[in-house]
TORKOL-4160 file (C-alpha; in steps of 0.2 Angstrom, whole numbers, padded with zeros to 4 digits, m for minus):
260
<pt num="1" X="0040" Y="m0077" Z="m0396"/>
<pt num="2" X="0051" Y="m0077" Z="m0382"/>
<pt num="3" X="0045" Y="m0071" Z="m0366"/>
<pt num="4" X="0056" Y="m0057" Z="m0357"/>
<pt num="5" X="0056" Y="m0050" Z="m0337"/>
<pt num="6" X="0064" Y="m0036" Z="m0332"/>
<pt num="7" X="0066" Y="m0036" Z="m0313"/>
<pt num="8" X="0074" Y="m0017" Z="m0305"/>
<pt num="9" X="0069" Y="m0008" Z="m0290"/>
<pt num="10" X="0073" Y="0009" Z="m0303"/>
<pt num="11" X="0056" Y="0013" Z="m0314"/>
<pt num="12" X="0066" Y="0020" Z="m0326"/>
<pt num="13" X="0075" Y="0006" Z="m0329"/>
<pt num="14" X="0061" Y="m0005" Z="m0331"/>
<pt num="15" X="0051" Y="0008" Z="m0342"/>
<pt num="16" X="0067" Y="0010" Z="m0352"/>
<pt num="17" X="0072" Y="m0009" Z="m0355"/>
<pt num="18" X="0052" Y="m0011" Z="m0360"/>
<pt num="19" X="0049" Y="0003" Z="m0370"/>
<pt num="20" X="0067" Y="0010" Z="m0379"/>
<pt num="21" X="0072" Y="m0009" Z="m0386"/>
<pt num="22" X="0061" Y="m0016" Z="m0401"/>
<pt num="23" X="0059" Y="m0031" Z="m0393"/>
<pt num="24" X="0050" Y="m0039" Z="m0409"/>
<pt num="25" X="0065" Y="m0038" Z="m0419"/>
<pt num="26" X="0073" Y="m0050" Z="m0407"/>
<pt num="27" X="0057" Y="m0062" Z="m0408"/>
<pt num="28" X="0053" Y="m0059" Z="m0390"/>
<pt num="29" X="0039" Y="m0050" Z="m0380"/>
<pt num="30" X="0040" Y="m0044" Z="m0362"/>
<pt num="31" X="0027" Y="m0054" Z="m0352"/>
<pt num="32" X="0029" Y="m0045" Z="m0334"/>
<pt num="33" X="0040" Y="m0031" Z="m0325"/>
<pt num="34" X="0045" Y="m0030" Z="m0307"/>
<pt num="35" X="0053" Y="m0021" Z="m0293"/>
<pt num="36" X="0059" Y="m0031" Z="m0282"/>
<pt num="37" X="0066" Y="m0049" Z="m0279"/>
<pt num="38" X="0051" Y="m0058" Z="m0271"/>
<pt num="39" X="0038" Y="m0049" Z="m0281"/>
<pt num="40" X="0049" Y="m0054" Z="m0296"/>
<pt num="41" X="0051" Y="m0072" Z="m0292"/>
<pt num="42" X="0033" Y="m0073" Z="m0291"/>
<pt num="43" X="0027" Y="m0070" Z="m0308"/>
<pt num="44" X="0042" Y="m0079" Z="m0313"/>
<pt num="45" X="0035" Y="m0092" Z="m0305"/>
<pt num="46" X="0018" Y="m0089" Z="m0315"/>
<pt num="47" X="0023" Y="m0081" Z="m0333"/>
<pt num="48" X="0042" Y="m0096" Z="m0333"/>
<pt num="49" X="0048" Y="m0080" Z="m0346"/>
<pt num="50" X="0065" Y="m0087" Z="m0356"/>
<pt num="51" X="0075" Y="m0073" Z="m0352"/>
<pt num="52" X="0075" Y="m0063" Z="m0337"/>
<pt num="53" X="0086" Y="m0042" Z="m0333"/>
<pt num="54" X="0088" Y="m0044" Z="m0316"/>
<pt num="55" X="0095" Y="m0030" Z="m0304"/>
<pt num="56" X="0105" Y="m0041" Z="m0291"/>
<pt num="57" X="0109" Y="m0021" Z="m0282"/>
<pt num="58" X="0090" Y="m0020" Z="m0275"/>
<pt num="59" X="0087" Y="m0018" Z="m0256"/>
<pt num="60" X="0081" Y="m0032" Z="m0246"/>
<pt num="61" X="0088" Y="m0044" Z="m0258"/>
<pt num="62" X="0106" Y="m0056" Z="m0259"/>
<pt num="63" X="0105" Y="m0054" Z="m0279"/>
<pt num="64" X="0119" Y="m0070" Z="m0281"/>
<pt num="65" X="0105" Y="m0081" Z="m0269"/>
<pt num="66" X="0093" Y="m0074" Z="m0282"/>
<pt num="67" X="0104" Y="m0078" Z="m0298"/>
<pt num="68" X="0107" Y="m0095" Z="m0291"/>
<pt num="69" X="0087" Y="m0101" Z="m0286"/>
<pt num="70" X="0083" Y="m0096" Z="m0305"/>
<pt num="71" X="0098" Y="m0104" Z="m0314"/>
<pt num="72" X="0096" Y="m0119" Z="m0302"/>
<pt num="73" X="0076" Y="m0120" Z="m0303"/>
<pt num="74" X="0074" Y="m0116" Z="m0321"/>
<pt num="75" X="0084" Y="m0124" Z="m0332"/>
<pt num="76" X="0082" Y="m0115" Z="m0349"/>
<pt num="77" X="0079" Y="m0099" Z="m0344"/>
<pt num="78" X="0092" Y="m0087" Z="m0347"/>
<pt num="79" X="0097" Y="m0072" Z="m0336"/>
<pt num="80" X="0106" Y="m0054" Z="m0338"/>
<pt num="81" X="0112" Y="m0047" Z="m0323"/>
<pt num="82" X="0111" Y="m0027" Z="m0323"/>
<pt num="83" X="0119" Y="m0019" Z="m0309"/>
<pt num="84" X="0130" Y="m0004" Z="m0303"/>
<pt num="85" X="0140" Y="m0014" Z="m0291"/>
<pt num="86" X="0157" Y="m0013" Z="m0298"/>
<pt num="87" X="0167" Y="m0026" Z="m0290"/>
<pt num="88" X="0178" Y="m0039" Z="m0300"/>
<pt num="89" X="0175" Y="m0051" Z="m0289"/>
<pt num="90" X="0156" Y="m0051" Z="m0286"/>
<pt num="91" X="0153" Y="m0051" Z="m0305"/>
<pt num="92" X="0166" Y="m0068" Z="m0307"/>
<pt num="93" X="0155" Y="m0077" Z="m0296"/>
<pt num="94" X="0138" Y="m0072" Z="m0304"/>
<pt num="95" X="0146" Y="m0078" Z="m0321"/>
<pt num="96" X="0152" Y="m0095" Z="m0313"/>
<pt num="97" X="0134" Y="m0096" Z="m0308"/>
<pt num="98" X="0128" Y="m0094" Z="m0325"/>
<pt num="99" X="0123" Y="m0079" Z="m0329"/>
<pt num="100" X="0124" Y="m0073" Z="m0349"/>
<pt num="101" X="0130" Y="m0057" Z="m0346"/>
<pt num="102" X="0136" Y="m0046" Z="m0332"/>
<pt num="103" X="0129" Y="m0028" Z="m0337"/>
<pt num="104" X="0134" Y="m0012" Z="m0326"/>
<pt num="105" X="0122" Y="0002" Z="m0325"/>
<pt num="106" X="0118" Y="0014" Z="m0335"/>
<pt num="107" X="0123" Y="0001" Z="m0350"/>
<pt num="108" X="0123" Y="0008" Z="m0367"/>
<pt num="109" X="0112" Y="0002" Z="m0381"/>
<pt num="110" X="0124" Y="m0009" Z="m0389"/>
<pt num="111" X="0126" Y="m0019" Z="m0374"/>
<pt num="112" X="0111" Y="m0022" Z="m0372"/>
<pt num="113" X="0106" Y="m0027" Z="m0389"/>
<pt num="114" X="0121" Y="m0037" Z="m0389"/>
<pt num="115" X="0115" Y="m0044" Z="m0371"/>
<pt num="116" X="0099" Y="m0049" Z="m0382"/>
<pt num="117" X="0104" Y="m0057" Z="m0399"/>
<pt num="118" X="0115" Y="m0068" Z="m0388"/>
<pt num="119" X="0103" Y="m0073" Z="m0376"/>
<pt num="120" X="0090" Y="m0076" Z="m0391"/>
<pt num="121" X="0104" Y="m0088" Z="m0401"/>
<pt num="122" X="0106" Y="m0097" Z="m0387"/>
<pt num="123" X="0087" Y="m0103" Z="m0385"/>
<pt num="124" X="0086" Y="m0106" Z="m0403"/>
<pt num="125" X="0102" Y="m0116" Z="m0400"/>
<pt num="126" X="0092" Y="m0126" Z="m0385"/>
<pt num="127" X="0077" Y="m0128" Z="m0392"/>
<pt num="128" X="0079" Y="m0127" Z="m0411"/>
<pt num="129" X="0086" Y="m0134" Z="m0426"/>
<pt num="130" X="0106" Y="m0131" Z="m0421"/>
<pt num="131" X="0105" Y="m0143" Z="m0406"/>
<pt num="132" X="0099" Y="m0155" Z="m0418"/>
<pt num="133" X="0110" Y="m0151" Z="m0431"/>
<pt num="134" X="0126" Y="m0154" Z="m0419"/>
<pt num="135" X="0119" Y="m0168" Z="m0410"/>
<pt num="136" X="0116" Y="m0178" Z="m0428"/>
<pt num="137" X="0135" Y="m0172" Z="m0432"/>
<pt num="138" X="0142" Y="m0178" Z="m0415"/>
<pt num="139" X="0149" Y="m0163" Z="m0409"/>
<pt num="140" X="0150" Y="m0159" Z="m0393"/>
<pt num="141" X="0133" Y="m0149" Z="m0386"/>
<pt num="142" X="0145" Y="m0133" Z="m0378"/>
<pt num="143" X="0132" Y="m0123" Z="m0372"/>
<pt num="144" X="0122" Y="m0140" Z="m0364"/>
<pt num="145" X="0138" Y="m0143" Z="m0353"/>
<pt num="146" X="0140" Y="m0126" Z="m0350"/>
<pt num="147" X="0120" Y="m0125" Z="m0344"/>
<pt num="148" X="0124" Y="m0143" Z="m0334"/>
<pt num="149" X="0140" Y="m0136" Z="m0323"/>
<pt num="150" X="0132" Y="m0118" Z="m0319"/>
<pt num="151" X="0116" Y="m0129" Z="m0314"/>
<pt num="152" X="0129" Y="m0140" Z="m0302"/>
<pt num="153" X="0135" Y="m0123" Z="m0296"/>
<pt num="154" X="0120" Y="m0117" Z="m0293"/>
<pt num="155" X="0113" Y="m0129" Z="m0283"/>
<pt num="156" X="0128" Y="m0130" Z="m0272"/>
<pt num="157" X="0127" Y="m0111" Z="m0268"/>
<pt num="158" X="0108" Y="m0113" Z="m0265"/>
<pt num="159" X="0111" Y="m0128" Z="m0252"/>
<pt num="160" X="0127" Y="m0117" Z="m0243"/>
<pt num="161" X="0115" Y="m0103" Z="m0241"/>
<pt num="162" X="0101" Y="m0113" Z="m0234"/>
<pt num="163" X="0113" Y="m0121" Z="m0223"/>
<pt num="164" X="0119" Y="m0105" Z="m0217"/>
<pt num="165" X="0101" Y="m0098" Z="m0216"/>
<pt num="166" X="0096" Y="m0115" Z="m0203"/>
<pt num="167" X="0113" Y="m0111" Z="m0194"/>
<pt num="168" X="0106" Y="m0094" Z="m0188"/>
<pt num="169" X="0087" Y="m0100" Z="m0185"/>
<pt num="170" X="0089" Y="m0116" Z="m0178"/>
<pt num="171" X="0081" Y="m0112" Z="m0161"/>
<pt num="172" X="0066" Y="m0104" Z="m0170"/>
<pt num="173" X="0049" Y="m0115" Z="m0177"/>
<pt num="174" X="0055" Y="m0115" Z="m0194"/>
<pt num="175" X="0050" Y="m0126" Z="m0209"/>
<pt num="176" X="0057" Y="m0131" Z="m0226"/>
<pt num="177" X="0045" Y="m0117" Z="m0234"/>
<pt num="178" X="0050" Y="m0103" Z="m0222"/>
<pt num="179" X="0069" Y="m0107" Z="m0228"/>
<pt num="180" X="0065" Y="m0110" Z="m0246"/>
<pt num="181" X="0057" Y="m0092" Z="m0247"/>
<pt num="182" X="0073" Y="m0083" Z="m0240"/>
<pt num="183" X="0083" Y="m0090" Z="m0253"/>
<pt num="184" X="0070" Y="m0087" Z="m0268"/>
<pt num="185" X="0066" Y="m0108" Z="m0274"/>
<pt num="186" X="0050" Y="m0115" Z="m0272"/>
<pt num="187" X="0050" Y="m0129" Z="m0256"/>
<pt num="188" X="0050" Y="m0144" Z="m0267"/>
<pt num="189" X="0067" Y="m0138" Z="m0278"/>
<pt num="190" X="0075" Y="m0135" Z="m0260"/>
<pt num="191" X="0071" Y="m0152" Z="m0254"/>
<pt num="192" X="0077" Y="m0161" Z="m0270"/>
<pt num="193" X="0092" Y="m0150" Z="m0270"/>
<pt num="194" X="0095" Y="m0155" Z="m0251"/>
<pt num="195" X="0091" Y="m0174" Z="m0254"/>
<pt num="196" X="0103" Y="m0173" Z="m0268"/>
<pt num="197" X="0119" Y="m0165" Z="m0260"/>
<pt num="198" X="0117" Y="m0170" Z="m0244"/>
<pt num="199" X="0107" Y="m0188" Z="m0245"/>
<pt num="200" X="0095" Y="m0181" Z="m0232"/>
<pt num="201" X="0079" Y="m0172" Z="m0231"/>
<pt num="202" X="0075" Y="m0155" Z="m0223"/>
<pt num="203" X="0070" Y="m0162" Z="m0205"/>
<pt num="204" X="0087" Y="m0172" Z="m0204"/>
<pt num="205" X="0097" Y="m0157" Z="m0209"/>
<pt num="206" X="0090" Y="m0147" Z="m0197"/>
<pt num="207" X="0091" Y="m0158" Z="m0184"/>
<pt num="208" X="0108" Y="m0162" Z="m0186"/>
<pt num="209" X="0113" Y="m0144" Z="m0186"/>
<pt num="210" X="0103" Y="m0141" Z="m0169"/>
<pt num="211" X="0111" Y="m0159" Z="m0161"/>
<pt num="212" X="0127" Y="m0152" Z="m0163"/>
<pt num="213" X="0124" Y="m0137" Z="m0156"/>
<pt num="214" X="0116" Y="m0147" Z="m0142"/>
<pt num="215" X="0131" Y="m0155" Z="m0139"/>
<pt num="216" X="0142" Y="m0140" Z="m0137"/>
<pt num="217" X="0130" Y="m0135" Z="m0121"/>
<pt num="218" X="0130" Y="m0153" Z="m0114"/>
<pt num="219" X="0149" Y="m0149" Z="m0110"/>
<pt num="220" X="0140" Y="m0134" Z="m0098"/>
<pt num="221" X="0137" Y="m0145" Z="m0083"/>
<pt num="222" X="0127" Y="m0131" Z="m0075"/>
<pt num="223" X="0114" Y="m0132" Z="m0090"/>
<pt num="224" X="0098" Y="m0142" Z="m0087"/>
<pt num="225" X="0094" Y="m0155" Z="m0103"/>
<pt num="226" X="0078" Y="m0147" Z="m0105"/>
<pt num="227" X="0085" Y="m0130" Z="m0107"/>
<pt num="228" X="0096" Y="m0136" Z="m0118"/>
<pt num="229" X="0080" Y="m0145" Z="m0129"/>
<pt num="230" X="0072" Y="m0128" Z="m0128"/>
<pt num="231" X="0085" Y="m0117" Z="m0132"/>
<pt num="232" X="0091" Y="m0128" Z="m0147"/>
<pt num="233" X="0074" Y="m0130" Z="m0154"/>
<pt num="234" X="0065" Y="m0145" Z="m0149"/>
<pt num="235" X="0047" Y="m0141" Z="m0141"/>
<pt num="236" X="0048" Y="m0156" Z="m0129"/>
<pt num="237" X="0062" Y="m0166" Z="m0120"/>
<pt num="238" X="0059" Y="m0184" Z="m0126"/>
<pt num="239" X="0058" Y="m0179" Z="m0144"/>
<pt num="240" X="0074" Y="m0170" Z="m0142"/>
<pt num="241" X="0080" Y="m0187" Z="m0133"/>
<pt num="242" X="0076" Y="m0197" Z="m0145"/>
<pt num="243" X="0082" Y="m0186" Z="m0162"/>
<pt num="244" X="0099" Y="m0185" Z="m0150"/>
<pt num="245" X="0101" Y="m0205" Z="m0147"/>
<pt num="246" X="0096" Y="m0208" Z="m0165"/>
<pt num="247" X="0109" Y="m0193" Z="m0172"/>
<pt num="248" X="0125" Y="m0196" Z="m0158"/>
<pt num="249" X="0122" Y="m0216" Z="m0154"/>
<pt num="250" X="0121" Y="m0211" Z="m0136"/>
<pt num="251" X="0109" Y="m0203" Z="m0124"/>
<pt num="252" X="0113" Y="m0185" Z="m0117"/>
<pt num="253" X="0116" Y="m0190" Z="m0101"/>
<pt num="254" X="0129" Y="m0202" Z="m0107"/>
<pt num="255" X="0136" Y="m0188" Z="m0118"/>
<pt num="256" X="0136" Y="m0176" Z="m0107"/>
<pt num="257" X="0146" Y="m0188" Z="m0095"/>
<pt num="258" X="0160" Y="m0194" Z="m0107"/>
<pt num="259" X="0161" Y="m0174" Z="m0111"/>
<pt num="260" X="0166" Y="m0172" Z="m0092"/>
C-alpha cells in the first residue's frame, strides 16, 4: 500500500480528503494528517508517506520553501499542492519545482481522483515493472528526468532561501540547524545542498556573508573594528581578524586603509 499525508490548517479538508476518497481502491492508505507546516514536516520525517496534499496557503508557512525542502529531501515522494491562492504565477513556479498537480480549493471529486491515479502510475512506474520494462527497451526514462531536473530546481531554491535567511540573521548566534528548520530540511540535507552549489560548508557561507558586510562599515572611519566584529557577528575580535584576513587576503586595518 501506498502511504498518503494530507497536510491543511482547515479540518475539514483534512477529514474530507481522509474519509470522502476510497483510498483502498487506489492501493494506498493514509498514514498521518496534519495542520501545519512544521507539524507536517515532522511526521513526514517519521511516517516518509509516498505522496503527500499539501496546503502551501497556511499561516506561518512559505508553502514554495515547503514544496522545494520535500521535492529536494525526498526524492520519490510525490506531492499535490491544494490551495486557494489563485495566482498564475505562483502556481508556475510550484510546478517548475515539481509538484504533480497544482489543485485550487474547494477541488471537485474528479480532480482529485484524477490527482490520485496519477500520482499512483507514477510510483508504480518508479518502482515497478514499467521502469524496467522501458529501461530493457532503451527508452528514455521521462518521468526519471523529469524527477532529476525538479530535484536540481529544488535544491537551488532551497540554497537562495537559506542564503537569504543568513542575509537577515548574520549578526545573530545562529547555526546550520536553526537555518535548516526555517526552510523545512533536516540539517544534513542543507549542508549537502550548500556543499554542492556552493563548494562550501555552512560556517564558510556564513562567514563570507558577514566579511562582506564587514567590509562595507570598514569604509565608516568613525566605526571601531570591534564594533564592527560585534555588530557583524563575531563574539571576539581576533576571530573576526583571522576569518577576515583568511576571506579578503588582507587585515582590516589594511582594508579599511586602501578603502580611505
Amino acid at each position: 500500500m501506498y502511504k498518503v499525508m494530507i497536510i491543511d490548517d482547515e479540518p475539514i479538508i483534512v477529514e474530507g480528503l481522509s474519509k470522502s476518497i476510497d483510498w483502498e481502491k487506489y492501493n494506498c492508505e493514509v498514514v498521518a494528517t496534519a495542520h501545519n507546516g512544521r507539524e507536517g514536516k515532522k511526521l513526514i520525517e517519521e511516517k516518509r508517506p509516498d505522496m503527500v496534499f499539501l496546503d502551501i496557503c497556511m499561516p506561518e508557512m512559505d508553502g514554495l520553501t515547503m514544496v522545494a525542502a520535500l521535492q529536494s529531501e525526498y526524492k520519490d515522494m510525490l506531492v499535490t499542492v491544494l490551495t486557494g491562492f489563485r495566482d498564475f504565477e505562483y502556481a508556475q513556479r510550484a510546478l517548475h519545482l515539481g509538484v504533480c498537480r497544482f489543485l485550487l480549493k474547494p477541488s471537485n471529486m474528479t480532480e482529485l481522483e484524477e490527482a490520485i491515479s496519477y500520482m499512483v502510475s507514477r510510483l508504480d512506474e518508479q518502482g515497478g515493472l514499467a521502469a524496467t520494462e522501458k529501461a530493457a527497451e532503451g527508452e528514455p526514462k521521462k518521468a526519471g528526468e523529469i524527477v532529476e531536473n525538479a530535484q536540481e530546481v529544488a535544491g537551488n531554491f532551497i540554497v537562495r532561501n537559506a542564503i537569504a535567511y543568513m542575509e537577515a540573521h548574520y549578526a545573530e548566534k545562529i547555526y546550520l540547524n536553526d537555518v535548516a528548520e526555517q526552510i523545512y530540511v533536516s540539517q544534513w540535507h542543507l549542508s549537502k545542498l550548500l556543499n554542492k552549489e556552493l563548494g562550501q560548508n555552512f560556517s564558510e557561507v556564513l562567514n563570507g556573508i558577514r566579511i562582506k558586510k564587514a567590509e562595507e562599515l570598514l569604509k565608516d572611519p568613525s566605526l571601531r573594528i570591534g564594533d564592527i566584529a560585534e555588530e557583524v557577528g563575531f563574539l571576539d575580535v581576533a576571530h573576526f581578524s583571522r576569518i577576515f584576513k583568511k576571506i579578503t587576503g588582507v587585515s582590516a586595518n589594511e582594508y579599511r586603509n586602501r578603502a580611505n
